[in-house]
N, C-alpha and C positions, 0 to 999 in steps of 0.2 A: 176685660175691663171691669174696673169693681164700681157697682154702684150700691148706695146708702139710705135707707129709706128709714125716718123716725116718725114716731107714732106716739099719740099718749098726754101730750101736749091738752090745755084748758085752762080754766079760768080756776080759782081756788081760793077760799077766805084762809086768812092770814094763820098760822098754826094744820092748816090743812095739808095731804098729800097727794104726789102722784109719781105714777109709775112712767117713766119714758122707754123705748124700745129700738131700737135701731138694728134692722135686717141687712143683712148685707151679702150681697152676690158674688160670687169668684171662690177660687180655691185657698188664698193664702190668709183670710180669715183666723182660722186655728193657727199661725204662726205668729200673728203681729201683733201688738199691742194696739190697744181699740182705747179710744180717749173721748171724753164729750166736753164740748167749750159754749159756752153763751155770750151771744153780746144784746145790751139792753141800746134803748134809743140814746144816740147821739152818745154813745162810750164805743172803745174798742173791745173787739173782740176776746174774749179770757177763757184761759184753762179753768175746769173744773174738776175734771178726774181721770184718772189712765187706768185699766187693767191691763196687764202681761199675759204673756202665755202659759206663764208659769203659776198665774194665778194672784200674783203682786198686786195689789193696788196703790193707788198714791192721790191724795185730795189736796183741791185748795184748801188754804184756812179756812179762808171766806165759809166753807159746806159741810167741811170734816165735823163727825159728830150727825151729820143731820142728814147726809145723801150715802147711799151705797151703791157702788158700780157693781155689774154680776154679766158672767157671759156664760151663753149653753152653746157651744161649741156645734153641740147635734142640730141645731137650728141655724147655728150659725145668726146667732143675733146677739147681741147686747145690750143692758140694761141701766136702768138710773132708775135706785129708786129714791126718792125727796120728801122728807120726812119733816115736821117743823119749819113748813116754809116760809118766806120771811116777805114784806113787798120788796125789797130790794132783789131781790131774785125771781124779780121778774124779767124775760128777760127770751130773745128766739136762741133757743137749745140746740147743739147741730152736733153728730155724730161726724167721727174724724176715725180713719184710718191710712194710715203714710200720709200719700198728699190726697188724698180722694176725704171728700166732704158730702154729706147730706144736704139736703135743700132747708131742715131747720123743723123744728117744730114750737110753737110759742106758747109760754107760760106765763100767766099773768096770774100777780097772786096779790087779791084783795087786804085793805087794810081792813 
């Protein structure tokens, strides 16, 4: 069974950064594509960024330019780093692999 564990999550004024981290259990890690999505209060749920196995990445508009996805393989984690963050991206951050999901981590970013 794969479980998802994100980290990294806080509060942050507006132009600030942070690093999010998402651990993941099981063997087919290094095979699948790792994605992170956020949903803010009272909207749906949205994609934000996929890495491949191959190393591919792909962003929302919405972040492209301003977040980097990155994965170490040897740890078996994956990353979000957020750079120029904005208050509209505020928002509980959840790491996704197939159908298994993390419990979320929240980022609240000050005007």
């Amino acid at each position: 069974q794969v479980q998802l564990v994100e980290s990294g999550g806080g509060l942050v004024q507006a132009g600030g950064s942070l690093r999010l981290s998402c651990a993941v259990s099981g063997r087919i890690f290094s095979i699948n594509a790792m994605g992170w999505y956020r949903q803010a209060p009272g909207k749906k749920r949205e994609y934000v960024a996929r890495i491949f196995s191959s190393g591919f990445t792909n962003y929302a508009d919405s972040v492209k330019g301003r977040f980097t996805i990155s994965r170490d393989n040897a740890k078996n984690t994956v990353y979000l780093q957020m750079n120029s963050l904005k208050p509209e991206d505020t928002a509980v951050y959840y790491c996704n692999l197939a159908t298994s999901w993390g419990q979320g981590t929240q980022v609240t970013v000050s005007s």
